[in-house]
N, C-alpha and C positions, 0 to 999 in steps of 0.2 A: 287526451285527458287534461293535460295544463291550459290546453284552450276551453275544455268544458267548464273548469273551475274556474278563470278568466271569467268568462261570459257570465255563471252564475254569483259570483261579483260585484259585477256589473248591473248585471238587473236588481240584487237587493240592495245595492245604491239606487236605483232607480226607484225603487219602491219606496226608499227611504226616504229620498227627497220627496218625491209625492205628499207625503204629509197626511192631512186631511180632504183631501183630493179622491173624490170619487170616479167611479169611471162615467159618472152621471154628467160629472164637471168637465170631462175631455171632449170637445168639439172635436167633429171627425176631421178637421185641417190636422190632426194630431195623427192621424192614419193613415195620412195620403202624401204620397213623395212628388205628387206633381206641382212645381212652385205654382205660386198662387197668382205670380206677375202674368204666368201663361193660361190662368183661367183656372186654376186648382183652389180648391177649396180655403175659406178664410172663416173664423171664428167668427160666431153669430151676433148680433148687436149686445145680449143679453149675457155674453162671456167676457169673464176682466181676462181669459188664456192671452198671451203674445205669443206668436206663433214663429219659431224664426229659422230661415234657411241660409245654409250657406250655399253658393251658385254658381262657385267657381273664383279662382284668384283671390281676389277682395272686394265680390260681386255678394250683397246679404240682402233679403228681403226680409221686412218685418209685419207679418199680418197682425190685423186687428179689428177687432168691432167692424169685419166687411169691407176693412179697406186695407191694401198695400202699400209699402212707402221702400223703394228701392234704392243700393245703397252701391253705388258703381256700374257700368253699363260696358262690361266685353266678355263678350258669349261667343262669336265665330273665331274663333283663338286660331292661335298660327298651329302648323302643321305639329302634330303629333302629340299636341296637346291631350287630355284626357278627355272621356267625353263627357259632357256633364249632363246630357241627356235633353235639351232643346239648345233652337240655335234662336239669335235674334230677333229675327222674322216671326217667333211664336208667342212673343211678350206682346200682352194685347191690355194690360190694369196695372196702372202704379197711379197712387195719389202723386206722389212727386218724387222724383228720382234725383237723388245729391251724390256729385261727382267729388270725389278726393283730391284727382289732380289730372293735369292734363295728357299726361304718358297715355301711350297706345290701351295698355293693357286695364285701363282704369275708365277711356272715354270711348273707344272705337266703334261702339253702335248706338252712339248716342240717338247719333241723326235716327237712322230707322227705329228705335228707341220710342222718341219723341214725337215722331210723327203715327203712331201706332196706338201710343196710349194717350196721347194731345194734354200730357201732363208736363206740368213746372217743370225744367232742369234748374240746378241753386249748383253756382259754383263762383271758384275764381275768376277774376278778369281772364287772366290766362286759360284758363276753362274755357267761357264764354266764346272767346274768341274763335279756341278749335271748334267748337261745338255749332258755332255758324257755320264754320267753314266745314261741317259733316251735316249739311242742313237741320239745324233744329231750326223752328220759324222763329223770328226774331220776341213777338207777344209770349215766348214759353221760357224763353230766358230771364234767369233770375241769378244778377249779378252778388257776391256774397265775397267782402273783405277780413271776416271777421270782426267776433264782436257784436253779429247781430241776433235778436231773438226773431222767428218768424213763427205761422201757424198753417199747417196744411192739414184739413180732413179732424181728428183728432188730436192728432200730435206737435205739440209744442219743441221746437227746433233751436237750439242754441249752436250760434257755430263761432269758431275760431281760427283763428290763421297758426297753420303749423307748419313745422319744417319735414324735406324730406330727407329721408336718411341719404348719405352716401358712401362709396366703397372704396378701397384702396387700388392704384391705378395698378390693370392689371388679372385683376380677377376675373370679370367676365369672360377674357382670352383664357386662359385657364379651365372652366367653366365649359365652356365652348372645345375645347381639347380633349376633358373629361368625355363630353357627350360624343365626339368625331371615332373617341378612343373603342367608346362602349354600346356601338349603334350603327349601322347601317348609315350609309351618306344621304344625305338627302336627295331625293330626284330634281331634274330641271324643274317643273309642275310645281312642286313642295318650295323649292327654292322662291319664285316668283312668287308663291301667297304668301310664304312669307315679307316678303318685301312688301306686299301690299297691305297684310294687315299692320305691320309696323306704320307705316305710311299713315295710318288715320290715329293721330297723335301728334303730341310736339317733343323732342327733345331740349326745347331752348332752357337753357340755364335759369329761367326765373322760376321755375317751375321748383326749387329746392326752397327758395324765402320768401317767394311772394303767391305761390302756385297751389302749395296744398291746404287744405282745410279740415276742420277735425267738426265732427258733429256730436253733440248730443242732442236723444230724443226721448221727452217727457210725456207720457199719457197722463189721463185726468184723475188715474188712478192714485198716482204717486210713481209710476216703474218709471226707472230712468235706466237709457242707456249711451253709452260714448262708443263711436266708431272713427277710430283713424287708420287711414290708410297706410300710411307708410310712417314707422318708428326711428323719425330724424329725432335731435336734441329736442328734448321739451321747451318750446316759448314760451313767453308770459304769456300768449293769450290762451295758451292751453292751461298752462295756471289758474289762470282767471276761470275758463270753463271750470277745473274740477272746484275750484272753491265756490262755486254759484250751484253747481249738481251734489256737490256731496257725495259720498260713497254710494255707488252707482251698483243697480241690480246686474245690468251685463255690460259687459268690456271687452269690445271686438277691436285686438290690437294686431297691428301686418307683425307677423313671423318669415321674413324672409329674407332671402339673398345667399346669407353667410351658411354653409352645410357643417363649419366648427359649429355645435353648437353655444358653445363655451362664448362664442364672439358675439354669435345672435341672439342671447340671453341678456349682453351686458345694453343693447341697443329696446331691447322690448320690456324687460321687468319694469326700469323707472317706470313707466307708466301704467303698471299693474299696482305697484304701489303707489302711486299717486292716485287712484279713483277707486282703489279699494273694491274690487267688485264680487259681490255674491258668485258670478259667474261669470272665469275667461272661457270665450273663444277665440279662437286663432285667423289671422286671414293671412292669404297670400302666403301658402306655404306648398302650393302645389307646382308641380313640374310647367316651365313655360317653355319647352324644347328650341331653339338648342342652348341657350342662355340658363335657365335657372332650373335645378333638379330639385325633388321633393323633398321637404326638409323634415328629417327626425324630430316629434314631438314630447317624446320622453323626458328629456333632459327638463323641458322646460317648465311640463306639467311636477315632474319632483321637488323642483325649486318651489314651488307654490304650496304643494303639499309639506312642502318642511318648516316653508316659512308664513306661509297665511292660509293653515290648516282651514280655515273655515269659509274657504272660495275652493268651489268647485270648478270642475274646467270638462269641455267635451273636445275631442276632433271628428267629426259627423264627416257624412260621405256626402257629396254634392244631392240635395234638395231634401236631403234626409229632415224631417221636422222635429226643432228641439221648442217643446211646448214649456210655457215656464209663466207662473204665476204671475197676474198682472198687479193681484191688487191683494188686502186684507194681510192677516199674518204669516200667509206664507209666499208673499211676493218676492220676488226674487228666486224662487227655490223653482227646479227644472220638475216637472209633473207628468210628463210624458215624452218619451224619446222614442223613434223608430226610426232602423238602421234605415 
């Protein structure tokens, strides 16, 4: 019964955001959970809808007007990951695909990626350089320092140089205890992929001040959105991005590491309050076994709700489509959700 009232909740929030939003106005991308990277449906030229999935870790696609623009690239996850329902090898459409940072879990099928859908990769030097070394051909590489504006398909791109987060030494072994503690050991077989898929990544140290990058991306509508990967200190260049975007329709910031969530609140908010967005999404809050477990969303969405009642927030199940106004007066506002 508390979950039928839940659900019924839910939906006349949903309805409520809708707006003036007909069912006339919902492109069937709005009804289909197969990402659109793998050949699933995208909003028709003639629709302002932005269509957007989440894909795993801090893997987002954003349909539009016919075209995809993919936001991280690791889909064959290590062992016992969840499934998110395709694997690399089935991404076949991105206008351009923009990498956050070099870690495994952010670049690791770039290569097969890149050679699949023969679209731009935009990242750090440090980026760029894993991303040879996982074959992307060298004509698709597109080096990105921050600071720059670029234009792919539609979408107008601002990026910046951000920091990544880091953790108190320690925890990961911890972390790693938790999961030994509460889960069957890993087999030989499990053991070795995992090593391999860690392997297509860098852990070099630049990768925290010179390595990750934060995007925003602007349609011709006016919808803006900011995606950063990982919730280090704010830099000036991310400053710089939110004063040049303005209070942004969605803000896909990383929720991860910390399972207090009390710790991973004080690491993620700044930047909810800095870009002010109609609508958070979460990333990187799923289980990446045996390293990171799935992190409680509650806490964080309350805080938002206490404090900038008037930003909505979803946590969607992998390719689930959250449709959300692209343009007119109810942009920003979510118009169509399916689990």
């Amino acid at each position: 019964m508390k979950w039928a009232t839940l659900a019924a909740a839910f939906m006349a929030t949903c309805f409520a955001w809708a707006g003036s939003a007909v069912a006339a106005d919902i492109p069937d991308a709005c009804n289909s959970t197969q990402a659109a990277v793998t050949g699933g449906p995208t909003p028709p030229a003639n629709s302002d809808v932005v269509v957007i999935r989440w894909l795993g870790n801090a893997n987002f696609e954003f349909a539009y007007k016919g075209k995809v623009y993919l936001f991280d690239a690791y889909f064959n996850r290590t062992p016992r990951a969840h499934n998110i329902g395709f694997k690399a090898e089935d991404i076949k459409k991105a206008e351009a695909i923009f990498v956050s940072h070099a870690h495994f879990d952010h670049i690791s099928d770039i290569g097969t990626i890149a050679k699949q859908t023969g679209a731009p990769v935009v990242g750090a030097p440090l980026s760029a350089e894993v991303a040879k070394k996982l074959g992307v051909p060298d004509q698709q590489i597109v080096v990105a320092k921050g600071g720059e504006t670029m234009k792919f398909g539609d979408a107008t791109i601002e990026i910046a140089l951000a920091q990544h987060s880091t953790i108190q030494a320690g925890l990961t072994d911890i972390y790693a205890k938790l999961y030994e503690n509460d889960s069957p050991p890993l087999s030989e077989d499990e053991k070795k992929e995992l090593v391999a898929v860690r392997s297509r990544g860098t852990f070099d140290p630049k990768v925290i001040t010179e390595g990750t990058l934060a995007y925003g991306i602007t349609f011709p509508s006016g919808f803006k959105a900011v995606l950063i990967g990982s919730a280090g200190p704010i830099t000036p260049g991310v400053k710089a991005l939110a004063e040049k975007l303005g209070p942004v329709d969605v803000a896909i910031i990383a929720y991860q590491v910390h399972a207090v969530a009390d710790t991973q609140i004080g690491y993620t908010w700044p930047f909810i309050e800095l870009f002010k967005p109609k609508l958070f999404l979460p990333a990187h809050h799923d289980a990446n076994p045996p390293a990171w477990v799935d992190l409680g969303l509650e806490p964080m969405f309350d805080k938002i709700r206490t404090n900038i009642p008037g930003t909505a927030y979803l946590a969607p199940l992998y390719r689930s489509p959250i449709c959300v106004s692209g343009g007119g007066v109810d942009k920003g506002k979510v118009v169509s959700f399916k689990y």
